[in-house]
Structures are given as structure tokens and as C-alpha cells.
N, C-alpha and C positions, 0 to 999 in steps of 0.2 A: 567636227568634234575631234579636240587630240586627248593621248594619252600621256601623260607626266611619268617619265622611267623614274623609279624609284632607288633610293637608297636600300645598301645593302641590311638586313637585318639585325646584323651582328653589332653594330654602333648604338642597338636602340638602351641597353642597359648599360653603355660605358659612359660615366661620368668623365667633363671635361676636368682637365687640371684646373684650379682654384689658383695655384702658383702661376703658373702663366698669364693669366688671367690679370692677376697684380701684379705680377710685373710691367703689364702695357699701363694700366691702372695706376700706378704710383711712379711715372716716371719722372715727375716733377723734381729736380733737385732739391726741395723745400724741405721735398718728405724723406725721414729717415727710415726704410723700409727693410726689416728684420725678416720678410717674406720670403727673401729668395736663396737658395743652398749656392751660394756666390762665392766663387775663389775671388780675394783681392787684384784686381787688374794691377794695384802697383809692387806686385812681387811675383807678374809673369817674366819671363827671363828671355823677355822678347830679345833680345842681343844676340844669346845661345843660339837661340831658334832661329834666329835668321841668315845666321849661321850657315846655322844645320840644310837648312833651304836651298843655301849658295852649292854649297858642298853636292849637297842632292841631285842640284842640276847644272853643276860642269863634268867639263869632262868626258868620257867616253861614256859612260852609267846614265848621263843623264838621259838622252832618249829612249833608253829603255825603261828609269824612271816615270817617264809619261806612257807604257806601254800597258796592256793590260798584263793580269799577273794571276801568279794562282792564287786561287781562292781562299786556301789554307793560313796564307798570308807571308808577307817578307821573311823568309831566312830567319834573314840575319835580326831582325827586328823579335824573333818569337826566340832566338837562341840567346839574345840580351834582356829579353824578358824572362826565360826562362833562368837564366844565372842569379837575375836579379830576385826571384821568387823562391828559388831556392835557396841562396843566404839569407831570405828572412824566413827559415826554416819550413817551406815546403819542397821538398824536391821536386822537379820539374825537368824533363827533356823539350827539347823542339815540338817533338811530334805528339807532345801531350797540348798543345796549344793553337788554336783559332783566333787570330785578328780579327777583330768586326769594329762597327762604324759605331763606337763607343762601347758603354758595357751595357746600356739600353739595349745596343741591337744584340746584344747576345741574350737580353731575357726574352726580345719575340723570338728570337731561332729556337731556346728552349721552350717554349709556348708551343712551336711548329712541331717540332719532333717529340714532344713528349705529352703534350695536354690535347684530350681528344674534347668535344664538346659532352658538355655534362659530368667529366671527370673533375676528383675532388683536387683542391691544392690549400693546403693549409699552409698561413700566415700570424704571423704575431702581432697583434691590436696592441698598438695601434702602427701600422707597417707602411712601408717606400709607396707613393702614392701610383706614381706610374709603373712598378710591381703589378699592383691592383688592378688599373689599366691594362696591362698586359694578358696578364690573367684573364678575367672579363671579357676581350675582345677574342680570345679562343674558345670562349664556350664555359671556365672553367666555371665551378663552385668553389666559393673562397669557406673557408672556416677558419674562425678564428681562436688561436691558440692566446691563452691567458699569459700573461707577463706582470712581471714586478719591477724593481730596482735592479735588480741582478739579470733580467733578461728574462726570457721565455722560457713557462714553468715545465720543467720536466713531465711533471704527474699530469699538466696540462694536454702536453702532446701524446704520453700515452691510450689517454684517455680520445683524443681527437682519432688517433692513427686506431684506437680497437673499432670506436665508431663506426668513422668514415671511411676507412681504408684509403688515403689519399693517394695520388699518385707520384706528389711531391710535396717537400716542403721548403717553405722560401724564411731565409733568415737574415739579418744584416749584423751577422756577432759583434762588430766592435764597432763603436758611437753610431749607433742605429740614428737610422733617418725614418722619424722625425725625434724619438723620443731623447738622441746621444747616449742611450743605456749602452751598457755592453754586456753583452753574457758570460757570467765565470768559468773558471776551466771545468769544474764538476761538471756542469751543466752542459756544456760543450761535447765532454766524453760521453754522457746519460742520451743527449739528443742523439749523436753519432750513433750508439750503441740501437737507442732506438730505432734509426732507420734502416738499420742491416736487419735488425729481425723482424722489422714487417714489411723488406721492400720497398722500400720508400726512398724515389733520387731528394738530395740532400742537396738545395741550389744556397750556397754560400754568396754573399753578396761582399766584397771588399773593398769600395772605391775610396772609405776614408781608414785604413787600418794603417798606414805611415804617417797618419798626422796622429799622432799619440802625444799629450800634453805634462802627462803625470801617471803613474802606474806602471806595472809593469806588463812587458811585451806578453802576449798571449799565446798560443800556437793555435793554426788554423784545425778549422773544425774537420778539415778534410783528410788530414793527416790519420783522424779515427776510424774513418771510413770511406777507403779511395776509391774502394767498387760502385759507391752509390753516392759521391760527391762530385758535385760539378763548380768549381770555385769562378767568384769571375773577377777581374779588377780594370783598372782606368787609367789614364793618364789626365784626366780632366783636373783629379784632385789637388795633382802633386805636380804636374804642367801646365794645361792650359787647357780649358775643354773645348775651344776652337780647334784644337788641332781634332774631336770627335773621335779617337783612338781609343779602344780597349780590347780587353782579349777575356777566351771561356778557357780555362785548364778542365779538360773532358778524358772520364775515362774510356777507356780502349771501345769500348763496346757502344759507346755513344758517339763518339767522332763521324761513323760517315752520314747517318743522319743529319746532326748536325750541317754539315759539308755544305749535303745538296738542300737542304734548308736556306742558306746563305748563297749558292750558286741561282737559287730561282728569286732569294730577294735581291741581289745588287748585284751578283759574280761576284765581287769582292770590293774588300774596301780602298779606299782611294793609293793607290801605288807612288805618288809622290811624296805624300801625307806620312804611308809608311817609312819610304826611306829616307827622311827628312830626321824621324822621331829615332832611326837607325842612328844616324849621322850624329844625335844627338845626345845618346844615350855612349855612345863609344869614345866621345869627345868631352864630355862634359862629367862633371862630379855632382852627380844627381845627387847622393846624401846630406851632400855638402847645400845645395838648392833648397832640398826637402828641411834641413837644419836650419834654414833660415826660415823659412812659411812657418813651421812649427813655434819658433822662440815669438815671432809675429802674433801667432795664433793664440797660444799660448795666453800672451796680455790681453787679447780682445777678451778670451774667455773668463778672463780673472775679472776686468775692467765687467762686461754682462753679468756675472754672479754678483758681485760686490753689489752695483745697480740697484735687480732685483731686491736684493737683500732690504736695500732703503724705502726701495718704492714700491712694492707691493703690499698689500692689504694684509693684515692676523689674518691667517687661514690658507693663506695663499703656500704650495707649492711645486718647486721646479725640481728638474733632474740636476748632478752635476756631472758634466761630461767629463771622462777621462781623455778626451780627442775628439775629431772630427769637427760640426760646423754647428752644430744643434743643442738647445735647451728645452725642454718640454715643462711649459705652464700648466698648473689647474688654475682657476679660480672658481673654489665653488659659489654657487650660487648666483652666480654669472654664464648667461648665454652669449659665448665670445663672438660668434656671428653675428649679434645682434648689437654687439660693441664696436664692430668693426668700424661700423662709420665715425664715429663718437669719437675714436684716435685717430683715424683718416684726420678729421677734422682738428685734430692737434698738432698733425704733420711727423705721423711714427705711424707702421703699418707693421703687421706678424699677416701668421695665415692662420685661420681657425681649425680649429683641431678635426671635425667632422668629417671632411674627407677623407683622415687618413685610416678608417675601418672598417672590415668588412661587412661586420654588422653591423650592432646597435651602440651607437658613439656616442663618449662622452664628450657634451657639447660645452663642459665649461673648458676645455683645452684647451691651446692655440700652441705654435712652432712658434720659436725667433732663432735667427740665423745671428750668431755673430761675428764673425769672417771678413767680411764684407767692408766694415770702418774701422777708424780709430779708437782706442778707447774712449777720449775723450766726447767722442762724436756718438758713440756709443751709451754711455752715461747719458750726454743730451737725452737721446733717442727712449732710452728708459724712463729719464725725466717725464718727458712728455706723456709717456704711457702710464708714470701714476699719477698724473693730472689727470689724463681723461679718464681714471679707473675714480677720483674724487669728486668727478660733477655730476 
């Protein structure tokens, strides 16, 4: 007789990604698939970057490039980021900043050092799905804070943070994933305000806050409250998310936790990677890059509203994004999960809205990405989607 070693416990209540999932699922070039948070492959600046690579490893630097390195992350990479964070009005030093292996791996190290199992973290329904993941896989309790048009309701979180006493709260202020809402400035300083006086770390989420499309720029939330903000950003959005680069801006009191969080998951993130995205950022006119993905972006989003506009059903409504990659569907009186196949079967995929809450989800939702194609391709893509919403 043998024993079968078991899996760890911890996996038994996390839900897999649904996005993933459709991404293997809709690879068919046939299908126009609005499921995936997709930067366009044809405005990576793979020429820059390869560049930057060359650069990285000639020369005298380069074997030390292939060396291991500290933990903290590249110099020079976190004092270009830090410049860079600070001209879109946060100030930042060096040593306020952690390189980690995207800005995923900065929300498990903040999972690690701050969420104990059975501690509360409260999120905005409907919120970043591997967030929820992350969460979940720490033990956490998610609760869910209410949201509108404008973002997560103040009187929502008060009322969350007397309750539950959270130990964090997770936000995505500008074109939230999944919903593209952003939260206004009132609302920004009221939540700020809120977590200095119950305690509460403030986890700023920022990977799409330089693809701004229309509106005007907002200042970070952290700026209201730096003792209990921990902001994070990416290079995925605005470069390329192969390169897996991003970084946590941590206050003073939070950094060596953090540290040895990261020193026991990887020791640090890739040292080439790093000085590659150096080489890159010192060499190149990122604004100048990020101005072109934007005026791009821009039209797909124009081109996806218009769409909708035609092809959706009386009754039907979506958000409109000021930036970022995302639109948020209702249709009521439709269970989008159970629609899914029905536009499969038309050759246009979204992701259903369900997975992305903590709790009890409105299931006539669904996400569409529109990043990803052309307008015109785009339109198709819609087309299709109010055929199969007609049969």
C-alpha cells in the first residue's frame, strides 16, 4: 500500500485565472479575442531594446551584468526610475524603490510581509483578478468595497475599514483593471485620509497610469499618505512585458521586510534584464515611445466605444475609459458565462465578468481589452459580438 503526498492547502480556495485560460483557448487567429490586457506586439520598440541588450553586454559591465546582484535591484535602473516617477509628480529617491520580476512579484512580497493568514484586505468589486489571487493564496479575507463611475465609494471604505479593520487596501486609481474606471481626485484624498486614521497600508496599483487617452493627469494617491502607501508600477505597459520588470516605491519602515521577502523568493530579479531596461531608459526617449502607444491606443479606444455604441442591445452599458486597456460591459439580463460559447462560436472572445469579485458577482459583466488590434479589426470583433448577442 502507498501514500499519495499531498498538495499544499493553501491552493484549495484560489481560483485559476479564467484569462489564461483563454488565452490558450482562443488562439486560433480566426478569433478576435478582447480577453486578454495585451500590449500591441507592433509598437514594442524591439530595435531600442535590442539595443539596449547589445549595450548591456559589451564591454567591461558585461560580465558583471550576468553576475548576481543585490537584491534591492540595479542602481542605476531604480535612480531612472526614480527621476522618471518623480517628474510625473511623485517624488522618489533610489532607496525608496525595489525592482522585482514584474509588478505581480511585488504584490506576492507585499502578500509576504504584510498579510498574515485570516487577515482582512479589502478591494473594489469589481478588482485586478490576480490581486485576488494573490491575496487568497496568503490566507487573506477579501471584502469588498463598493464602486461607481468615479471609482471606489469613500463612505464604502469607511464603512468597510470601521467593520473589518483591514490590514490593507488594494486599489487600481487610474483605468482600473477590469472595470478602466478611474477614481477622482476628491476621492483619492477622502481614501488617503481614510487610511492614515484607521491604519491601514494603502497598496496603489499603477501599471496603466501613462497610457492616458483624454482627461486630465491626476496625482498619485500616495502622495496623501506616504507613511501608509506603498505605490507600484511596470514596464510591461509602456515597454514590453517580456522584459517582466517592475518596481514597489516602499516606505521607510516597510522596505527591509519587503527586502528579505524577495531575497527568499528569487534573491533578485534578472541582473541582465535589469541593465538592459538601464541602458534603455538612458538612451532612449521613453515619452517620446509612450506618445506614440498612447495616439495608437487612443483610436482602438475610440474605434471599441463607437462599436459598442452600434452593436449592443437598449439596455446595455459600458464604462468609458479615460486610459489604460479596458471597457467594462453589463448586459443585463444576460449570463455572460453562459454566452461565452455562443461568441466563441462567432470567432470574438471577452472574459466574463465573475471572476473578477470578491464576493457575490454580477454575472451579466464581461471585460474587452481593446489594445490588442486595429480599429478596423476591432469593429469586426464587436460586429461579431452583436451577432452572437442577436441569435
Amino acid at each position: 500500500m502507498s501514500i499519495r503526498p499531498q498538495l499544499s492547502a493553501r491552493l484549495a480556495g484560489v481560483r485559476s485565472s479564467p484569462v489564461r485560460e483563454l488565452l490558450a483557448l482562443v488562439s486560433n487567429e480566426d478569433v478576435i479575442s478582447f480577453a486578454g490586457g495585451l500590449p500591441a506586439p507592433e509598437l514594442f520598440d524591439a530595435e531600442g531594446l535590442r539595443a539596449a541588450y547589445d549595450r548591456a553586454l559589451s564591454g567591461p559591465a558585461a560580465r558583471r551584468n550576468l553576475q548576481y546582484a543585490a537584491t534591492e535591484g540595479d542602481v542605476r535602473l531604480r535612480e531612472l526610475v526614480a527621476q522618471r516617477l518623480t517628474r510625473r509628480g511623485l517624488p522618489t529617491d533610489v532607496d525608496d524603490l525595489l525592482i522585482t520580476t514584474g509588478s505581480q512579484q511585488a504584490l506576492t512580497l507585499l502578500t509576504t510581509a504584510l498579510i498574515d493568514p485570516g487577515a482582512v484586505v479589502a478591494v473594489e468589486e469589481p478588482s485586478y483578478l490576480a490581486a485576488l489571487q494573490s491575496f487568497s493564496l496568503a490566507g487573506a479575507e477579501l471584502v469588498g468595497i463598493r464602486s461607481d463611475d468615479e471609482g471606489a465609494v469613500p463612505a464604502s471604505v469607511e464603512e468597510v475599514f470601521a467593520t473589518h479593520r483591514p490590514t490593507a487596501l488594494y486599489l487600481v486609481p487610474n483605468f482600473a483593471n477590469p472595470t478602466g474606471r478611474t477614481l477622482n481626485a476628491e476621492r483619492r484624498r477622502q481614501i488617503a485620509e481614510l487610511c492614515v486614521r484607521h491604519g491601514v497600508w494603502l497598496i496603489e496599483d499603477d501599471p496603466y497610469g501613462e497610457l492616458r487617452y483624454s482627461g486630465e493627469h491626476l496625482a498619485p494617491m500616495s502622495l496623501a499618505a506616504p507613511e501608509n502607501s506603498i505605490h507600484l508600477g511596470s514596464f510591461s505597459k509602456i515597454g514590453a512585458p517580456g522584459l517582466r520588470l517592475g518596481w514597489a516605491r516602499l516606505p521607510r519602515e516597510l522596505r527591509p521586510a519587503v527586502v528579505v521577502a524577495k531575497q527568499a523568493a528569487d534573491l533578485q530579479t534578472s541582473t541582465v534584464d535589469q541593465a538592459a531596461a538601464a541602458e534603455y531608459l538612458a538612451h532612449t526617449d521613453l515619452d517620446a515611445h509612450v506618445a506614440r502607444v498612447v495616439t495608437a491606443y487612443r483610436e482602438r479606444r475610440d474605434a471599441m466605444l463607437e462599436a459598442l455604441e452600434s452593436e449592443l442591445p437598449v439596455g446595455s452599458t459600458w464604462s468609458r475609459p479615460e486610459g489604460g486597456m479596458f471597457t467594462w460591459v453589463e448586459l443585463p439580463g444576460l449570463i455572460t458565462a453562459e454566452f461565452f460559447g455562443r461568441a466563441l462560436d462567432r470567432g470574438v472572445a471577452f472574459v466574463p465578468g465573475d471572476s473578477f469579485y470578491a464576493g457575490k458577482p454580477n454575472s451579466s459583466t464581461m471585460r474587452l481589452s481593446f489594445t490588442t488590434y486595429s480599429p478596423d479589426r476591432i469593429a469586426e470583433g464587436v460586429s461579431r459580438l452583436g451577432a452572437a448577442l442577436r441569435l
